[in-house]
Backbone as CSV, one residue per row, in Angstrom:
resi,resn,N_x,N_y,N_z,CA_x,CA_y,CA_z,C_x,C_y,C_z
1,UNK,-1.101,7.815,-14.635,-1.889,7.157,-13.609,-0.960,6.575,-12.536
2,UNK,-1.294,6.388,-11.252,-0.679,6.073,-10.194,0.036,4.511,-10.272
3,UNK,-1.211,3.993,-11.114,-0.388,2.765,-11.540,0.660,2.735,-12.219
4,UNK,0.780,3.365,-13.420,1.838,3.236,-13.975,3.073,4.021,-13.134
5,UNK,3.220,4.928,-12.419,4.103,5.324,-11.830,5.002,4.306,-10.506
6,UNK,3.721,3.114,-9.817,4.029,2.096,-9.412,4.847,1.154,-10.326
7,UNK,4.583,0.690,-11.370,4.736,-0.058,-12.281,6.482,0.338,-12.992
8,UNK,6.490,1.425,-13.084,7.959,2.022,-13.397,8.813,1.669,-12.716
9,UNK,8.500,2.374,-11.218,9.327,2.149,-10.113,9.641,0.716,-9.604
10,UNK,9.300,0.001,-10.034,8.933,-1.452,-9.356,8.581,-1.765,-8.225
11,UNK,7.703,-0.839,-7.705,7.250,-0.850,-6.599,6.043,-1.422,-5.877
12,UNK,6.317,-2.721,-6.518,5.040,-3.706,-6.301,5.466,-5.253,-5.718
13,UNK,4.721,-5.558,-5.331,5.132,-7.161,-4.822,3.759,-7.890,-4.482
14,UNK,3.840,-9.474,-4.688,2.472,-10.522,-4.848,3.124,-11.547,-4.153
15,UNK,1.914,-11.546,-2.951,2.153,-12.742,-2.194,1.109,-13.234,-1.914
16,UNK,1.545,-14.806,-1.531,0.083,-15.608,-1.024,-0.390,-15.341,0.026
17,UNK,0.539,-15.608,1.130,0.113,-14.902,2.645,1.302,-14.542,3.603
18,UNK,0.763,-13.833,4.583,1.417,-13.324,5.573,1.350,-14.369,7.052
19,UNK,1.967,-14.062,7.924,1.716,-14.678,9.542,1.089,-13.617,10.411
20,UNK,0.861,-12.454,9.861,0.609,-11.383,10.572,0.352,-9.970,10.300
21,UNK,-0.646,-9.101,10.620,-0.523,-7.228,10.114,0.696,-6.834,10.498
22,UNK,1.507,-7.194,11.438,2.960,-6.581,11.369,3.768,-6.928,10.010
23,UNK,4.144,-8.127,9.693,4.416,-8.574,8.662,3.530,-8.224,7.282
24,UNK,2.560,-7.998,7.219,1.990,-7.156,6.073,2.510,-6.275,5.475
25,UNK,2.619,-4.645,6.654,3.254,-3.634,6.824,4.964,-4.170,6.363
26,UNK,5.505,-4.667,7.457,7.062,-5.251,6.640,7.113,-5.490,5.243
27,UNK,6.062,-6.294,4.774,6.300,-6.434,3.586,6.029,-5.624,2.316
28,UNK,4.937,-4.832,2.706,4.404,-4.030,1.903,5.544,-2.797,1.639
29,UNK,6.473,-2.556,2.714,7.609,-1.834,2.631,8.681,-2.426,1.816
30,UNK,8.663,-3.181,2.101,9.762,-3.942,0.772,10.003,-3.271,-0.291
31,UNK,9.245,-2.608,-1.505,9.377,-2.241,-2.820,10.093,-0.691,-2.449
32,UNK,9.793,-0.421,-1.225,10.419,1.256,-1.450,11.801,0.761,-0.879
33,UNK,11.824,-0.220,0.069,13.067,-0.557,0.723,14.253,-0.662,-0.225
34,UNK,13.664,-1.700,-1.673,14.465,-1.928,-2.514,15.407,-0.939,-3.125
35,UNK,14.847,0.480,-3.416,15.460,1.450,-4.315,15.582,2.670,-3.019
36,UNK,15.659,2.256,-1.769,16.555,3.365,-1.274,15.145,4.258,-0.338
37,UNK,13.974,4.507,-1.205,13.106,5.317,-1.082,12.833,5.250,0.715
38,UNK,12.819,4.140,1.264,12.647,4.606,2.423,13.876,3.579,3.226
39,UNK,13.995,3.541,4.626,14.579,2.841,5.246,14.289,1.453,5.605
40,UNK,13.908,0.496,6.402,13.620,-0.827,6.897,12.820,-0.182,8.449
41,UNK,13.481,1.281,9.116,12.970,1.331,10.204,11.123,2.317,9.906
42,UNK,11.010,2.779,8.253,9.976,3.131,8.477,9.115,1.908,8.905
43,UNK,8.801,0.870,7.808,7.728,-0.133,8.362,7.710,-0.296,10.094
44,UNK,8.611,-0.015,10.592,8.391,0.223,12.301,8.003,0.901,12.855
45,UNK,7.658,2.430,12.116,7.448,3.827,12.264,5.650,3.261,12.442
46,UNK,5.476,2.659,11.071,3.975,2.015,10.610,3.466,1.499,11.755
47,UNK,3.782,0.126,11.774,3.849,-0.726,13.316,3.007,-0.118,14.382
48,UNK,4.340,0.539,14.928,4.018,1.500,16.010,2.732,2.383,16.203
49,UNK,2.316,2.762,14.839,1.178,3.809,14.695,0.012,2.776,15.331
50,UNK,-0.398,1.703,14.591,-1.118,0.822,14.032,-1.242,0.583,16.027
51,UNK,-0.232,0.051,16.477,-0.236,-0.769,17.683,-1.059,0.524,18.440
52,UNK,-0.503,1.818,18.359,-1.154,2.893,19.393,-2.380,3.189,18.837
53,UNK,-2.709,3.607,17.683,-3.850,4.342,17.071,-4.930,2.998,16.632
54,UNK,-4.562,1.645,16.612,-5.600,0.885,15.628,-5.174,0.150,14.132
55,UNK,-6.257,-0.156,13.954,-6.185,-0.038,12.545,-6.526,0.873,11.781
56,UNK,-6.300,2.200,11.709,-6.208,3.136,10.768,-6.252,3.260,9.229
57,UNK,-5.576,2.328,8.908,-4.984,2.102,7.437,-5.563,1.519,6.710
58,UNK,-7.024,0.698,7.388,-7.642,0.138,6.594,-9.028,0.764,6.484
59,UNK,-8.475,1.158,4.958,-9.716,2.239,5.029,-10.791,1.713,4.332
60,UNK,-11.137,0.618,3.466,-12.225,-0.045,3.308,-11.919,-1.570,3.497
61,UNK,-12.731,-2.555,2.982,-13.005,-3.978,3.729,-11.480,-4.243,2.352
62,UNK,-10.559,-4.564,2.456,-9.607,-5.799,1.707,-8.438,-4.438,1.328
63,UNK,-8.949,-3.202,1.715,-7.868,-2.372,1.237,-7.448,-1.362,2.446
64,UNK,-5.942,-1.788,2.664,-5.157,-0.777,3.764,-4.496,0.093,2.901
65,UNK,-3.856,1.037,3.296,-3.114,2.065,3.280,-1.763,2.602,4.092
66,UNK,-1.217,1.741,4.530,0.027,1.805,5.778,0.724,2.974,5.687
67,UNK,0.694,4.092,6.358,2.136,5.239,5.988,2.308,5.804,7.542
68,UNK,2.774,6.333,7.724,3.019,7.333,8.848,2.924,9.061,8.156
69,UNK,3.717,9.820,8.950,3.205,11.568,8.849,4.698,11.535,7.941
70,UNK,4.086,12.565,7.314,5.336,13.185,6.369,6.344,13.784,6.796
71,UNK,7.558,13.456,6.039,8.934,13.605,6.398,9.056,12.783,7.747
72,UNK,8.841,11.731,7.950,8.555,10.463,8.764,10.215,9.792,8.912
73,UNK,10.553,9.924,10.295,11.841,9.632,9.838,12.517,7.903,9.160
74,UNK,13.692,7.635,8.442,13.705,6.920,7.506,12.947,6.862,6.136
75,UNK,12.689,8.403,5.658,11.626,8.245,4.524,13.195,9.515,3.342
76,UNK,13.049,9.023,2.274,13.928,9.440,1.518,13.693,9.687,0.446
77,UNK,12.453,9.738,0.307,11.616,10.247,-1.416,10.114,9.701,-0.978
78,UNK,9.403,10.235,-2.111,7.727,10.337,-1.683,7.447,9.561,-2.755
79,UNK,6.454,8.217,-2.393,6.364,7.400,-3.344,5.277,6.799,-2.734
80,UNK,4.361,5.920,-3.753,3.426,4.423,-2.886,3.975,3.525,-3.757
81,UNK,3.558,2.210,-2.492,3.982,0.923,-3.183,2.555,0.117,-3.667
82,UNK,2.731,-1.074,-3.999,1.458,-1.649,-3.996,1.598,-3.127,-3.496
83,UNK,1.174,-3.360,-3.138,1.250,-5.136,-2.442,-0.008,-5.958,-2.678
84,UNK,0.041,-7.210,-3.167,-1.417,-7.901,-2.803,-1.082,-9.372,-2.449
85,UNK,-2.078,-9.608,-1.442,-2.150,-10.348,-0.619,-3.095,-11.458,-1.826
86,UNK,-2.699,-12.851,-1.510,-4.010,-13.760,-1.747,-4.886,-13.741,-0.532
87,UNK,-4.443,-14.107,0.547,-4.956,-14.646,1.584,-5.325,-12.946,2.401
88,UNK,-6.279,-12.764,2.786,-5.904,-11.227,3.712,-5.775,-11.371,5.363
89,UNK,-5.042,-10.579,5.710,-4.679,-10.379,6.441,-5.620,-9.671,7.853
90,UNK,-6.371,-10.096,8.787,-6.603,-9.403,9.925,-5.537,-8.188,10.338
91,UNK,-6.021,-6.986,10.756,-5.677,-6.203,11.712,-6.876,-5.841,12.593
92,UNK,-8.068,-6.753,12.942,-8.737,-6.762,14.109,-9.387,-8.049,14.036
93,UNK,-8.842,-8.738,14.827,-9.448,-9.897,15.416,-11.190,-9.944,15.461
94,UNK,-11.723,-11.030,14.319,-13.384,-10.888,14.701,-14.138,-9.797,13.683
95,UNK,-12.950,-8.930,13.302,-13.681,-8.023,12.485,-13.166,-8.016,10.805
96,UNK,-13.837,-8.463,10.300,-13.539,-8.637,8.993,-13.562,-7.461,7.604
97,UNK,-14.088,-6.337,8.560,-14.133,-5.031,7.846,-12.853,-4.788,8.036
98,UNK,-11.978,-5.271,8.939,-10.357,-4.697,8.913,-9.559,-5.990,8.816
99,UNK,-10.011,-6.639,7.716,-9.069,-7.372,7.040,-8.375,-7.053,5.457
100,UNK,-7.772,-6.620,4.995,-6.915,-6.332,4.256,-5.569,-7.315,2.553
101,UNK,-5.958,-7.074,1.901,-5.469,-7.953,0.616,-4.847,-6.938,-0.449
102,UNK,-5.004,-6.133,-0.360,-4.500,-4.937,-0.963,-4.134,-3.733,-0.371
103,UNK,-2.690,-3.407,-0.564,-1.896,-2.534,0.074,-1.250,-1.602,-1.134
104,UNK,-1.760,-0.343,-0.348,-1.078,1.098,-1.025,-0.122,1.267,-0.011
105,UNK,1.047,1.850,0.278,2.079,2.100,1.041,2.201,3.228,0.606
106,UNK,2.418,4.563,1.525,2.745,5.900,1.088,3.855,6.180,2.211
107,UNK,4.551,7.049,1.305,6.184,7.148,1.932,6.182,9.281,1.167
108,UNK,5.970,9.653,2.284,6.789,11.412,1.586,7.748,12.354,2.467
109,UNK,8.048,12.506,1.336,9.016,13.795,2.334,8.432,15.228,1.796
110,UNK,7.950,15.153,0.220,7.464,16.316,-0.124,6.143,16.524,-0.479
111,UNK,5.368,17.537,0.387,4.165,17.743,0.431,3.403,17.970,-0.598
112,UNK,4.050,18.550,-1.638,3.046,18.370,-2.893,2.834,17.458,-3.561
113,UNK,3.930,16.842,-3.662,4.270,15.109,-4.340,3.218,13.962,-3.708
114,UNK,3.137,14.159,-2.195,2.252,13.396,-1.150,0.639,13.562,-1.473
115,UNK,0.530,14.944,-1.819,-1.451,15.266,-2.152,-1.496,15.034,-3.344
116,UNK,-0.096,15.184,-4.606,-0.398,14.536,-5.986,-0.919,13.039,-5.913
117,UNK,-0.497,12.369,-5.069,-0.293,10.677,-5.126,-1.826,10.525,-4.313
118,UNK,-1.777,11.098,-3.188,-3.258,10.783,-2.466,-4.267,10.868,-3.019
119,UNK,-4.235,12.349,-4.177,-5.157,12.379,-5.017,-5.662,11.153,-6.479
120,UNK,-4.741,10.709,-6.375,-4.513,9.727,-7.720,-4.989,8.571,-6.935
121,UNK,-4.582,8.616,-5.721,-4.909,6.779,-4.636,-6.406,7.368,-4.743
122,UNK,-7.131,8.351,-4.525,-8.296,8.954,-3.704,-9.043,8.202,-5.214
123,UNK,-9.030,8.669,-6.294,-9.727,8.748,-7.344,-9.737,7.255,-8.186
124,UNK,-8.391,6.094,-7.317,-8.451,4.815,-7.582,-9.256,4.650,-6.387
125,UNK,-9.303,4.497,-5.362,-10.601,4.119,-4.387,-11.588,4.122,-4.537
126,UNK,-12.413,5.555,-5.596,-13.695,5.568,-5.794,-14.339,5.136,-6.894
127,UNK,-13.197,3.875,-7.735,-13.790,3.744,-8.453,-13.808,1.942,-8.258
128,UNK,-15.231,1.537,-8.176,-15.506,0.317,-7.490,-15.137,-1.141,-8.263
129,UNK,-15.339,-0.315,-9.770,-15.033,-1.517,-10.712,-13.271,-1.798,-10.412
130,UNK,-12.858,-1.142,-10.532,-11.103,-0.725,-10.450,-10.868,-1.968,-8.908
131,UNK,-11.290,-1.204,-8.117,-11.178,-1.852,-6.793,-11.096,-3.548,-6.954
132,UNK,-12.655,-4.097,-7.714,-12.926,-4.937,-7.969,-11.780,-5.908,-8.639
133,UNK,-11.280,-5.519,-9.345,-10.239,-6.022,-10.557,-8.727,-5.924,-9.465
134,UNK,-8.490,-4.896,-8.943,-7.145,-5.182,-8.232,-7.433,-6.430,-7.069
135,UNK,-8.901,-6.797,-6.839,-8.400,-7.922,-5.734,-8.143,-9.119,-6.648
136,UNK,-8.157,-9.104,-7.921,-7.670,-10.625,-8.640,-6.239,-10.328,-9.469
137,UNK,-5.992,-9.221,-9.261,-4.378,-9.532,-9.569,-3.348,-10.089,-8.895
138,UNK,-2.276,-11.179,-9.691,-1.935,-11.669,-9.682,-0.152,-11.308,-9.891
139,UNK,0.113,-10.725,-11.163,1.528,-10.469,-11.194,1.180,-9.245,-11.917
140,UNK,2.316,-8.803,-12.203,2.814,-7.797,-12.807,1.937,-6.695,-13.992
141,UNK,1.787,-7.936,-14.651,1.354,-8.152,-16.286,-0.322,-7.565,-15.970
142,UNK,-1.086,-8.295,-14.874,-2.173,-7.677,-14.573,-2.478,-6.519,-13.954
143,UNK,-0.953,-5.936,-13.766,-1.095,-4.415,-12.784,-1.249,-3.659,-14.140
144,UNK,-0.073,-4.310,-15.197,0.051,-3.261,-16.571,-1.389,-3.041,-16.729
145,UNK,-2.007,-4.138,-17.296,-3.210,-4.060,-18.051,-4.117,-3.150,-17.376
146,UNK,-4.145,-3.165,-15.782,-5.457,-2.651,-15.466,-5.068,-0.607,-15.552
147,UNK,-3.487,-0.391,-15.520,-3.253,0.671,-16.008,-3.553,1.042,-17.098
148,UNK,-3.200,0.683,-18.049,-3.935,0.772,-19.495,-5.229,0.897,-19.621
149,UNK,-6.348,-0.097,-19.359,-7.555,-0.163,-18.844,-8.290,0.817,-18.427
150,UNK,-7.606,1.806,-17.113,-8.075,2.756,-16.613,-7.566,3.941,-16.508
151,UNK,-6.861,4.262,-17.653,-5.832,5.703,-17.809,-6.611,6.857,-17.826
């Protein structure tokens, strides 16, 4: 499960709040930053999208998705991260359908690796109870469980 492949990698991080959707994105990059997987200038790659295209990434009400296009430069292995917010984060002023508390981060260079993972994010999205339970995690220990939970 996608979780546990997060969970291996340590590619997770829990925070209370942000100052900003730029800083979201920054941070949500953090876990790939750590092990190399991507650079510091992708989350700018992100940014940039976000500032021209919108909010894109937030593809339902408390859950974004931040990535850019594959083989994205500063990207050095194909991976997602996971991030959660206590507090969520606006990326549209007034609109609360694009506020955001849970972050998938996708990073690829290789295209099959990228539709393996989307498919695994796709099939955690549609499942509402799942959804439900990742907005009250907290650390680590509750990412394990809800992997286990939903294998």
């Amino acid at each position: 499960m996608l979780l546990d492949k997060i969970i291996k990698k340590n590619h997770y991080l829990f925070l209370d709040k942000v100052d900003s959707w730029e800083e979201s994105i920054r941070m949500s990059c953090k876990p790939l930053e750590n092990d190399g997987t991507v650079e510091a200038s992708y989350a700018e790659l992100i940014i940039e999208c976000v500032t021209k295209f919108g909010p894109y990434i937030v593809l339902l009400p408390n859950f974004a998705m931040p990535h850019s296009t594959e083989n994205a430069k500063g990207v050095h292995d194909t991976a997602i991260s996971f991030m959660k917010l206590e507090e969520p984060v606006s990326f549209e002023a007034g609109n609360p359908e694009k506020d955001a508390k849970v972050f998938f981060t996708l990073a690829s260079v290789n295209k099959d690796q990228h539709v393996e993972n989307m498919e695994e994010l796709f099939d955690m999205l549609t499942n509402e109870e799942l959804l439900e339970e990742l907005l009250t995690v907290k650390t680590v220990e509750d990412l394990k469980y809800l992997a286990e939970k939903y294998k």
